[in-house]
N, C-alpha and C positions, 0 to 999 in steps of 0.2 A: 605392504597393504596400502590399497589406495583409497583418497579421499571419500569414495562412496562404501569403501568396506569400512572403514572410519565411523561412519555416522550407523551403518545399522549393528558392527560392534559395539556405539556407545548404547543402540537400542536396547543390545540383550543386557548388557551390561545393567540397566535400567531397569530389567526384567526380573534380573535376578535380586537386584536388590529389592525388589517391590513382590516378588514372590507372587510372579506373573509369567503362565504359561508360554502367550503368546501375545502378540501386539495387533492389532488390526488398523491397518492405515486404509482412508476411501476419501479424504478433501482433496483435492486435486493438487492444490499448491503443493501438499507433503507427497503426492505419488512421486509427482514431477522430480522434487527435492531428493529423493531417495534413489529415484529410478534412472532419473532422465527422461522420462516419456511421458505422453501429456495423451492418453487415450482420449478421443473426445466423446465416446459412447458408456463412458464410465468405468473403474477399474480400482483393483485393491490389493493392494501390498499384506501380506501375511509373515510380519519375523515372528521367528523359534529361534530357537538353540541351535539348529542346523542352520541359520542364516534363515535370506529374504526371497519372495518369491513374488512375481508381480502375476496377480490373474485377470484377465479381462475376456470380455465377452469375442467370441467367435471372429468377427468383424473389423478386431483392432489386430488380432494379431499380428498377422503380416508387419507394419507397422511398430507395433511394439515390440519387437523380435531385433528392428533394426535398430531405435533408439536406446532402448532399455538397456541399463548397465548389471541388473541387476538377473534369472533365469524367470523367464515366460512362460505362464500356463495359460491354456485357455478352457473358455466354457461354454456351454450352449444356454442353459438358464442359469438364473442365480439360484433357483434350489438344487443342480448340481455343484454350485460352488461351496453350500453348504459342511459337503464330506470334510473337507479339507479340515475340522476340527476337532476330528476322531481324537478323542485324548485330550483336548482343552478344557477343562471348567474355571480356570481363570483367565480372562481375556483383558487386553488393555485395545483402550477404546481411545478416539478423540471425544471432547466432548462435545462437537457439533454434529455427532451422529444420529443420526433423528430417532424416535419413540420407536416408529411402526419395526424401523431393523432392526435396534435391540430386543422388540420383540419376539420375532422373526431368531436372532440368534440363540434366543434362552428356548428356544421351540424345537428349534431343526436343527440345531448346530449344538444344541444340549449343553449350553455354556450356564454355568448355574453362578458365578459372579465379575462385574465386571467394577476395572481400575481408568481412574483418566491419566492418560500418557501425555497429555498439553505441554506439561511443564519440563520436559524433556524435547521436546517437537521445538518448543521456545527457548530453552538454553543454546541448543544447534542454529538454528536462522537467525536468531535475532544479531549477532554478530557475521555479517558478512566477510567472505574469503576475497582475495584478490580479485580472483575471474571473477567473481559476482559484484564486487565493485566497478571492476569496467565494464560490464554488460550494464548497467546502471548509469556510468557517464554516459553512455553512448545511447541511452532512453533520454536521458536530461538534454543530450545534443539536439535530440529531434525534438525534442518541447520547446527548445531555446528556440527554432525555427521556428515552430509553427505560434508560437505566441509573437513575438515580432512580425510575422505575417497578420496575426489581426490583428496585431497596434495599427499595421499600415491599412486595415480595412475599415475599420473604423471611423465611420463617415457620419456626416446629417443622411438621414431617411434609409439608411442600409435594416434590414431585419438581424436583428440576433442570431437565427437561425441560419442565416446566409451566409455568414461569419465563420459561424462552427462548422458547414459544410465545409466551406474551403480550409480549413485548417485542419480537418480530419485529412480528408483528401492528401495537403500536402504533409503531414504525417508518415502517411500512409506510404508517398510517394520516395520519401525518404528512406522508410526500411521497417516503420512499425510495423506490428500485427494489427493494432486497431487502438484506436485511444483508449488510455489507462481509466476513464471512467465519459459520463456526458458528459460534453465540453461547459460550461459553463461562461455564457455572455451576457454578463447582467445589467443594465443599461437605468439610469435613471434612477424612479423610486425602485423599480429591481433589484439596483446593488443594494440596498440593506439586505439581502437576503442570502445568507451566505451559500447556498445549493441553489441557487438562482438558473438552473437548467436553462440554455436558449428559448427563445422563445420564436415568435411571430412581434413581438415589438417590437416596431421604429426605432430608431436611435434620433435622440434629438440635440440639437443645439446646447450645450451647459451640460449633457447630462457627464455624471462619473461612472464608468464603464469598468466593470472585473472582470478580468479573463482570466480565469482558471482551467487550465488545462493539464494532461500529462499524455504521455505515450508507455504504449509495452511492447517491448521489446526483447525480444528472445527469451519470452516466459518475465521479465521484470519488470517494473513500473518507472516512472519521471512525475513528480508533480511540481507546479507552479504559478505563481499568480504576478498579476501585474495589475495595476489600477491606471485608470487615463482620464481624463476630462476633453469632452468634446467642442473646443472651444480653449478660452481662455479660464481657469479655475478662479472660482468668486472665491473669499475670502476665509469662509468655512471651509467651504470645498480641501485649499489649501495648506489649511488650520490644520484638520484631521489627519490628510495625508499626514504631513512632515509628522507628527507623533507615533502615526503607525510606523514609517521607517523609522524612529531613531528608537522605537520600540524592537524592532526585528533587527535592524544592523545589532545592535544594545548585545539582544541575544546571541544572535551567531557568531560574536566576537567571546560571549562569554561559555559558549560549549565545546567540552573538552572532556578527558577523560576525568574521571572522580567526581563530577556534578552530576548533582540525579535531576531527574526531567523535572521534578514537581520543584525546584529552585530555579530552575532554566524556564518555567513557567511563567514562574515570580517576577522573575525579574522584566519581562514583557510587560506584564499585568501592572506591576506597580508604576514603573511608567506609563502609562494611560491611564492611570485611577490619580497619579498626579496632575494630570492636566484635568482630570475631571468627568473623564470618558467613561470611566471604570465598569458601569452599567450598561456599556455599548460595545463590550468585548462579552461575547456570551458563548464562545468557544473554548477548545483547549486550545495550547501553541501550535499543539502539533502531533505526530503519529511517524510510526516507525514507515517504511517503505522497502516493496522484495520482491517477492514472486504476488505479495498483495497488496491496495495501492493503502489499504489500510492495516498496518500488522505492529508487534512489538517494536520497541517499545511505544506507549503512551507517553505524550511530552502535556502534561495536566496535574491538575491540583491533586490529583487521586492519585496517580504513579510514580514511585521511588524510585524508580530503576534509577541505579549508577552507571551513567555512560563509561561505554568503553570504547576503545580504537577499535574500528571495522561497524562499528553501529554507524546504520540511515538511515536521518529523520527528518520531518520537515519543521521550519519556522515560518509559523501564517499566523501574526497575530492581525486584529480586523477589528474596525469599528463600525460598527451597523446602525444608523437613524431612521427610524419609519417615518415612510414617506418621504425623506430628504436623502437619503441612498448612503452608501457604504465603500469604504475602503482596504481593501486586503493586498497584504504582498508577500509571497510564501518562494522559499528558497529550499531545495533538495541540499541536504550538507549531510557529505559524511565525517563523522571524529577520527583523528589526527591523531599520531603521538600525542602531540602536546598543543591538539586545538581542535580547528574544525573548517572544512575547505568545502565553498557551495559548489556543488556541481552542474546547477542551472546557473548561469552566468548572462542573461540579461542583465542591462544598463536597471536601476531603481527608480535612479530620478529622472523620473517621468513628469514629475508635473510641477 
């Protein structure tokens, strides 16, 4: 049995124990996960008991016939897709499946109760296989590129915007599909702002500059950040830096297996709240990284999860001052036998 009978064996498996007819997959990340196939007109996975079956619209098939690991049906509308649950009244759902279609299924499709399957979708992904660890270095590779590229762009009077152009671009050139989210060049009083999206601002003289970027790559993500000063860093400037990195080194030296995110939090946190910052770190560490550039686990005060070997997350912790601007540096690492290895590999001490 191979890897992909694997994962929709542990579905029914899941099934059975949940005293659930059938499973209904439609978020794309989990088609992908299940199928291999990445319809981009929309499309959805149906396990039973006889196994899995990928249906999508007229359009994809072609297409999905050659990627799909999984057998291919196709349809003309989605209320012919409907049939396909003759005999279902317990259905398992994600729970990002919007109102209007669970309405639509208890209608047409005569499903009279539905189960959330999340925590089964999250038991599978959230610990990455091999090949999806190196399709993941290899997204970090091109991030590692294209954020060195804006370090060296990063001039008096350039735009934000202009910055992101070219490092999408060379991205791009490299072998992404498209940046893993907007690039983010936050310039000035900007960088306090941790989604600091590019802008049309100037970069000026003294300002501290965040470039947060990532790339995707072959359906997976890369995220990372790097802080700069344009010019010579004044004193504060300085200050904050060196706290945030010995806050983020701190962490990914102490992530490993058997530590849960919400002590791997801690331990960022409580160094910045010793020097005094505490109030100026108003994020989590960090988040899991896959096929989404935000997914399991949560690295925050709210989430226990117990790292294990083959989990990827990120460590970004950040200090934010309105109006005097902000500092972030965030590392892709995945867990280790016995630790935890960045796989963005940019220089830190930057400033």
């Amino acid at each position: 049995m191979n890897i992909m009978d694997e994962k929709i064996k542990r579905i029914i498996e899941f099934m059975n124990e949940n005293s659930i007819d059938a499973v209904l997959i439609t978020k794309n990340p989990n088609i992908y996960y299940l199928s291999g196939a990445s319809p981009l007109a929309g499309g959805y996975i149906l396990v039973n008991n006889d196994g899995a079956t990928l249906y999508v619209p007229e359009l994809e098939y072609e297409m999905a016939k050659e990627e799909s690991k999984i057998p291919v049906e196709k349809f003309k509308r989605r209320d012919d897709f409907y049939k396909v649950f003759e005999g279902v009244k317990v259905l398992g759902i994600e729970g990002s499946l919007s109102y209007s279609f669970v309405e639509d299924l208890k209608e047409k499709g005569k499903i009279s109760e539905f189960k959330k399957v999340d925590d089964v979708i999250k038991e599978m992904r959230i610990v990455k296989s091999d090949e999806e660890i190196k399709i993941i270095e290899k997204a970090c590779e091109i991030a590692d590129k294209a954020v060195m590229a804006a370090i060296e762009e990063v001039t008096e009077g350039k735009k934000e915007r202009e910055i992101a152009a070219k490092v999408e671009y060379l991205m791009k050139m490299n072998g992404a599909e498209k940046p893993a989210f907007d690039t983010i060049i936050a310039s000035g009083y900007r960088s306090a702002l941790p989604h600091g999206v590019a802008s049309d601002k100037r970069i000026e003289k003294g300002d501290l500059v965040v470039i947060d970027l990532g790339a995707l790559y072959n359906h997976y993500n890369s995220d990372i950040t790097r802080t700069v000063v344009v010019g010579s860093p004044n004193e504060k400037q300085r200050e904050i830096y060196e706290i945030v990195l010995e806050a983020q080194k701190k962490a990914v030296e102490a992530a490993r297996p058997g530590i849960t995110t919400k002590e791997l939090d801690s331990i960022a946190r409580n160094i910045i709240k010793e020097y005094g910052y505490g109030d100026y770190f108003i994020h989590s560490l960090g988040h899991g990284v896959g096929l989404e550039i935000h997914e399991w686990p949560g690295v925050s005060q709210y989430d226990e999860t117990v790292l294990k070997e083959g989990m990827v997350i990120t460590i970004e912790p950040g200090i934010y001052i309105p109006k005097f601007g902000g500092v972030r540096i965030e590392d892709t690492i995945v867990i280790t036998k016995t630790g935890a290895r960045r796989l963005t590999k940019t220089e830190r001490e930057l400033i």
